[in-house]
C-alpha positions in Angstrom: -2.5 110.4 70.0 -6.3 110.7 70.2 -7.8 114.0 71.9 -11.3 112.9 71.2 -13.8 109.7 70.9 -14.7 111.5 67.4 -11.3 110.7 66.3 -12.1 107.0 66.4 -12.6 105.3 62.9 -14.8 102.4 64.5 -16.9 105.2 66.7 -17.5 107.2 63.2 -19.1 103.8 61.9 -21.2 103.2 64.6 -22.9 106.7 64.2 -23.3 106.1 60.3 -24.9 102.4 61.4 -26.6 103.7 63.9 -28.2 106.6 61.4 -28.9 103.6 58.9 -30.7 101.9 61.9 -32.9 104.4 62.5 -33.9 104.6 58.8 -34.5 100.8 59.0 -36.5 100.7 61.9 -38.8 103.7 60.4 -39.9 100.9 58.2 -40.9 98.2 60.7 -44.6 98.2 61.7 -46.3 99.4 64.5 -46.8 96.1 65.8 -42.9 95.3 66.4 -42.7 98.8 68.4 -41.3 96.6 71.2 -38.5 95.2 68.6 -37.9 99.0 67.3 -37.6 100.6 71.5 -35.5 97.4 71.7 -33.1 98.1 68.6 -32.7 101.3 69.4 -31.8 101.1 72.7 -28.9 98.5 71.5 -28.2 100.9 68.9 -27.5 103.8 71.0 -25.2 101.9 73.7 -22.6 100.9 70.7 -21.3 104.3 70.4 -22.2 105.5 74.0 -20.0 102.2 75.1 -16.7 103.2 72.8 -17.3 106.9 74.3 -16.8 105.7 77.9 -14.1 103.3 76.9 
């Protein structure tokens, strides 16, 4: 029986994807900030969505 979202395999995943994002995008020029606000934003909602369920 779960007791928590942590105890999720896929939810785990999507924090360590979402860490690699971030290291990604801290790559990407200046010039695609509008890409990077974008793929964060996207990034963010994957494990935010699995938390609410």
């Amino acid at each position: 029986m779960l007791k928590d979202v942590t105890d999720l395999h896929v939810y785990n995943l999507s924090l360590e994807n979402l860490k690699d994002l971030y290291e990604f995008l801290q790559k990407v020029p200046l010039s695609e900030m509008d890409s990077v606000r974008n793929s964060k934003r996207a990034g963010k909602s994957v494990p935010t969505n699995l938390a609410e369920g």
